[in-house]
C-alpha positions as CSV (number, residue, x, y, z in Angstrom):
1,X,118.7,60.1,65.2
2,X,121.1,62.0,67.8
3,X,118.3,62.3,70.3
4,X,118.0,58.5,70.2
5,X,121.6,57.5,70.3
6,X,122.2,60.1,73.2
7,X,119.2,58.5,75.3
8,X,120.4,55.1,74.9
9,X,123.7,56.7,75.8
10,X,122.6,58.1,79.2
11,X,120.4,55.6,80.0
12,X,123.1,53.1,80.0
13,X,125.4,55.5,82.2
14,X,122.5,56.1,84.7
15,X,121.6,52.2,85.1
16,X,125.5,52.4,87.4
17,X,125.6,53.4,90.2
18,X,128.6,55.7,92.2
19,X,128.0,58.0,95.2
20,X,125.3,56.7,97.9
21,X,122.9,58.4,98.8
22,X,122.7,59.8,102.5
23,X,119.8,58.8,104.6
24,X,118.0,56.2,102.1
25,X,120.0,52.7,102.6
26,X,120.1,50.8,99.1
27,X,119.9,53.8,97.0
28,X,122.7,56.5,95.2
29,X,123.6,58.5,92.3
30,X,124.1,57.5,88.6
31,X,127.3,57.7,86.3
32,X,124.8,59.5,84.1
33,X,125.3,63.1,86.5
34,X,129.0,62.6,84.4
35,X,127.1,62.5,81.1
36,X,124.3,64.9,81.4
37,X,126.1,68.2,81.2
38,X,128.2,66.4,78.1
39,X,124.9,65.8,76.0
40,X,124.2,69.7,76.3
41,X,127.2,70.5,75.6
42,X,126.9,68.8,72.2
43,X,123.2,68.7,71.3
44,X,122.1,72.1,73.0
45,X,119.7,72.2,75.9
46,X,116.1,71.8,74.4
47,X,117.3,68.2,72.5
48,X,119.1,67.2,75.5
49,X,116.5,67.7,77.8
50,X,114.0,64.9,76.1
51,X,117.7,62.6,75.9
52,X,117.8,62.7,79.7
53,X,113.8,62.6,80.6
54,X,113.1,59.3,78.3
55,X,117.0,58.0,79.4
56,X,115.7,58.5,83.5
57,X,112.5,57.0,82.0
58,X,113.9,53.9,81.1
59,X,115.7,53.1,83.8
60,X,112.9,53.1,86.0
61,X,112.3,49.6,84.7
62,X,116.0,48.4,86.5
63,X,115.8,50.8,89.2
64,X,113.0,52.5,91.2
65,X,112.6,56.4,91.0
66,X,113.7,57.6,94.2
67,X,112.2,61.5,94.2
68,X,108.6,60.2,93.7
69,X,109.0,59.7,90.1
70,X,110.7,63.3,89.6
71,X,113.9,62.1,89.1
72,X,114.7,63.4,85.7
73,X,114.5,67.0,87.1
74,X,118.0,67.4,88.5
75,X,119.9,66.1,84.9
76,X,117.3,68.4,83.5
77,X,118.4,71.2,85.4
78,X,122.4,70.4,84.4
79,X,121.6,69.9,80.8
80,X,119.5,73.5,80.7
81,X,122.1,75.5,82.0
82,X,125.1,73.5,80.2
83,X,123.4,74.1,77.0
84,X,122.6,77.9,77.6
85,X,126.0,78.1,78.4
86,X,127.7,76.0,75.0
87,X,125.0,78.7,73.1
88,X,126.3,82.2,74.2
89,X,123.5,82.5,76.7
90,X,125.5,82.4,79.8
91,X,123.4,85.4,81.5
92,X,120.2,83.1,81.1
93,X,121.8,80.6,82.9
94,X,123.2,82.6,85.4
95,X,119.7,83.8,86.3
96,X,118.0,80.6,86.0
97,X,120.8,79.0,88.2
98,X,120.4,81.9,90.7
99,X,116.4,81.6,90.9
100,X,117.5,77.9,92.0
101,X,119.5,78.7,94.6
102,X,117.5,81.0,96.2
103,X,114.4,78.8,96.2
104,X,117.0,76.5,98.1
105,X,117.6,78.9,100.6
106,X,114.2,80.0,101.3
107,X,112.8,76.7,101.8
108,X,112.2,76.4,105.6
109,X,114.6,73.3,106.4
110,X,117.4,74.7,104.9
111,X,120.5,75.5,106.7
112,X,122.0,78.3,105.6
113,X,125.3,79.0,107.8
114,X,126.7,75.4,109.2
115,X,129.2,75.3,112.4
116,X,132.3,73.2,110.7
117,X,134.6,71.2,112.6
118,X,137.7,74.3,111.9
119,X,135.9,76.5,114.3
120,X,134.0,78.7,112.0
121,X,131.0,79.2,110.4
122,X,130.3,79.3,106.5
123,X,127.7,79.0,104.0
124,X,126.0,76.0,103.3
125,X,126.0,76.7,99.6
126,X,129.3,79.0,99.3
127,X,130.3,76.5,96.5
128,X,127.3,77.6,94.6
129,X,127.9,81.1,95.4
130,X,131.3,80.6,94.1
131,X,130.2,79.0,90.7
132,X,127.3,81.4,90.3
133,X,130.1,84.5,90.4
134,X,132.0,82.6,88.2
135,X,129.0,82.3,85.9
136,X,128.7,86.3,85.8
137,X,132.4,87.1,85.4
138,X,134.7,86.9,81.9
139,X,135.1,83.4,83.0
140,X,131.5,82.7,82.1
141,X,130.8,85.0,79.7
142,X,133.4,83.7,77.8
143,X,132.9,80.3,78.4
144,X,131.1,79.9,74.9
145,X,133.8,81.1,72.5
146,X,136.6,79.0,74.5
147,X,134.5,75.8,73.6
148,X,134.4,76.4,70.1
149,X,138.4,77.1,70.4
150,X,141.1,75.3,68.7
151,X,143.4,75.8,71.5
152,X,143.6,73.2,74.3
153,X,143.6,75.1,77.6
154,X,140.5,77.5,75.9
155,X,139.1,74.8,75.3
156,X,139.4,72.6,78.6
157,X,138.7,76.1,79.9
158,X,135.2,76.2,78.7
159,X,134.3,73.3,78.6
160,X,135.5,73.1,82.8
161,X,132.9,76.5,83.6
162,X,129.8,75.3,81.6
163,X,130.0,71.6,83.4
164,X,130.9,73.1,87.1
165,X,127.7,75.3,86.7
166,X,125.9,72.5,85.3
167,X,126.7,69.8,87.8
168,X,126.1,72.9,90.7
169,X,122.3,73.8,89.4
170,X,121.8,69.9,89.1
171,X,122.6,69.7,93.0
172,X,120.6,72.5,94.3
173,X,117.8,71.1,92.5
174,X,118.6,67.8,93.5
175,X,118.7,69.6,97.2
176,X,115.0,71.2,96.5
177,X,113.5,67.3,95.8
178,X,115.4,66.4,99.0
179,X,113.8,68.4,101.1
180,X,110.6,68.8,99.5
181,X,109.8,64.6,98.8
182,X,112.5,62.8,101.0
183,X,112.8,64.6,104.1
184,X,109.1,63.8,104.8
185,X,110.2,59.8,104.4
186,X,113.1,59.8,106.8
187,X,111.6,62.0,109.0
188,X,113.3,65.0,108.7
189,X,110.9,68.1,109.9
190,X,112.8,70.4,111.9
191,X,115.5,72.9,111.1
192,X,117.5,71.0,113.5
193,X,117.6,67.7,112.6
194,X,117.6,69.2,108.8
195,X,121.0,71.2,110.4
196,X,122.6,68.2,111.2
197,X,121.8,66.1,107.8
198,X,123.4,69.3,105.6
199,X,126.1,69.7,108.1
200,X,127.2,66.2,106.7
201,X,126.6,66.9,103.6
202,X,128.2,70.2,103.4
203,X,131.8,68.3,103.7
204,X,131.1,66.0,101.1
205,X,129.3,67.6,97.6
206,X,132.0,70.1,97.1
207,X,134.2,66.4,96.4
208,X,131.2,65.1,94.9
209,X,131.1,67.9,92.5
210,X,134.5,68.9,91.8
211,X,134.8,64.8,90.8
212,X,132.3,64.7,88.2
213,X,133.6,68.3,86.9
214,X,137.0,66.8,86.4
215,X,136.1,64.0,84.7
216,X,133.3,65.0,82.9
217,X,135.5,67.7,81.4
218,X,138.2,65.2,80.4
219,X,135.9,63.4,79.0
220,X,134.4,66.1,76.8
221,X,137.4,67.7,75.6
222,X,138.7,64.3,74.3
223,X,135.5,63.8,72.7
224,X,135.2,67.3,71.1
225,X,139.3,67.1,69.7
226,X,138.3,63.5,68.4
227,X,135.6,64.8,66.5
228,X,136.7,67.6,65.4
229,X,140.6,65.5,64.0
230,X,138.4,63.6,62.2
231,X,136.2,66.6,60.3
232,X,132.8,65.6,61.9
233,X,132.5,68.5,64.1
234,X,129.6,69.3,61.5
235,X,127.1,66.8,63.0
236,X,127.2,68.8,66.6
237,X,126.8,71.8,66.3
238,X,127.8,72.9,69.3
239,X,131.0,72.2,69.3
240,X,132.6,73.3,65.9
241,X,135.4,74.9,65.7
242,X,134.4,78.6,64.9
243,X,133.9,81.6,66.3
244,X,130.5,82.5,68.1
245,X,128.3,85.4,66.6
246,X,128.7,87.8,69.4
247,X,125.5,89.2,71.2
248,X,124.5,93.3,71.1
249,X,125.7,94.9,73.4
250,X,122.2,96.2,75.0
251,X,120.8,92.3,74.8
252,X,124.3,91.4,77.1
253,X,123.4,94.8,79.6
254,X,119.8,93.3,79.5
255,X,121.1,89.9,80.9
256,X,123.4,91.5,83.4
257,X,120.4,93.5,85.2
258,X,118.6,90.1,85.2
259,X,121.3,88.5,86.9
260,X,122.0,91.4,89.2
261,X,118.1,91.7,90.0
262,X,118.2,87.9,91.1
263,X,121.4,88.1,92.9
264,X,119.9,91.1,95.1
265,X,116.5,89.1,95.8
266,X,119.2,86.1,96.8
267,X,121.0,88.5,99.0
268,X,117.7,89.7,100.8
269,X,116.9,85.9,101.5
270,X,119.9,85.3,103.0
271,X,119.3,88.5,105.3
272,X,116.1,86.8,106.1
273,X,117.5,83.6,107.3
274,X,120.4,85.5,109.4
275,X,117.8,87.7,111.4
């Protein structure tokens, strides 16, 4: 029943349209990026995942898929680590988000350091960098017992961390299928000409993303306060109003060395692609 109501939910978002896309005239992203990491939030990630593959399904009948019929991947992505996140397994989601980001950067057309127009250089993906500590400090391991808070700012807290993490693994995947299946089609295939298409879009996701963070967040927090007023926070279960069973302490040290293991590959890549 929820599955259902939260596909037809998404797939109505998707079917509008709101940020174009650069470098393919007549296409752009969907309202449904706002919705994605709302449905984890409140389902969990493995019955939001099916919600936002038959949702992207749909819509191919109004709108043809533009990543070679992979276009459910990115919202896949958000939903994965948003609900990983809402379920206490923030170090899961670190790692997952962090094997992400370094497929990204080892990928040969991806720019790594980009010349901006201050006079200095900086990391293509510093926002992610940024979110991905954020994911691996108190912020994000706490992330999970602030969304099942009864206080406001906890709340908008959480809620804030799990979809700026979400929304941030959505676009490095949604960077991979770039440069895997559309680079190809607009003939993109050297670093330099891939250089100058990120060095445009390094000015404009951070907006992109910080935008649908905000008003995702809003969104969900008014949602989660209206549900829970009116005693119904039973039907979700991820966003009641109690506290989260807490995790070992040797399972939580386990998840840290995960992380810490991926960070340091990350770290050698970037080495790589400085030498």
């Amino acid at each position: 029943m929820l599955v259902s109501l939260f596909t037809a939910i998404y797939a109505v978002f998707r079917y509008f349209p709101t940020f174009p896309m650069i470098g393919l005239s007549g296409t752009s992203f969907r309202a449904g990026d706002f919705v994605a990491p709302v449905i984890a939030i409140l389902l969990g990630p493995w019955l939001a995942v099916p919600c936002i593959f038959f949702g992207t399904v749909i819509d191919y009948a109004f709108a043809a898929p533009v990543f070679a019929g992979l276009d459910f991947l990115p919202a896949t992505v958000g939903v994965i680590v948003a609900g990983l996140i809402s379920r206490g397994r923030v170090g899961w989601a670190a790692a997952f988000y962090a094997v992400l980001l370094s497929l990204f950067v080892a990928l040969p057309l991806s720019a790594f350091w980009i010349q901006t127009v201050w006079g200095f250089t900086l990391p293509f993906v510093w926002l992610h960098i940024i979110t991905l500590l954020i994911l691996i400090s108190p912020l994000g391991f706490n992330a999970p017992k602030w969304i099942r808070s009864s206080n406001g700012v906890a709340l908008a807290l959480g809620v804030g961390v799990t979809i700026l993490a979400a929304t941030m693994a959505q676009h490095i995947t949604g960077g991979i299928l770039y440069e895997t299946i559309l680079f190809p089609v607009i003939h993109v295939t050297t670093l330099s000409r891939a250089t100058f298409f990120w060095s445009f879009i390094f000015y404009l996701y951070p907006i992109e993303r910080l935008v649908i963070t905000v008003i995702a967040t809003t969104f969900v927090v008014a949602f989660i306060q209206a549900v829970r007023s009116s005693k119904l926070d039973g039907i979700l279960g991820g966003i009641g109003s109690r506290p989260t069973t807490s995790r070992s302490t040797l399972d939580r040290r386990r998840l840290h060395r995960s992380t810490h293991l991926f960070l340091n590959h990350f770290r050698e890549l970037v080495r790589s692609r400085s030498n």
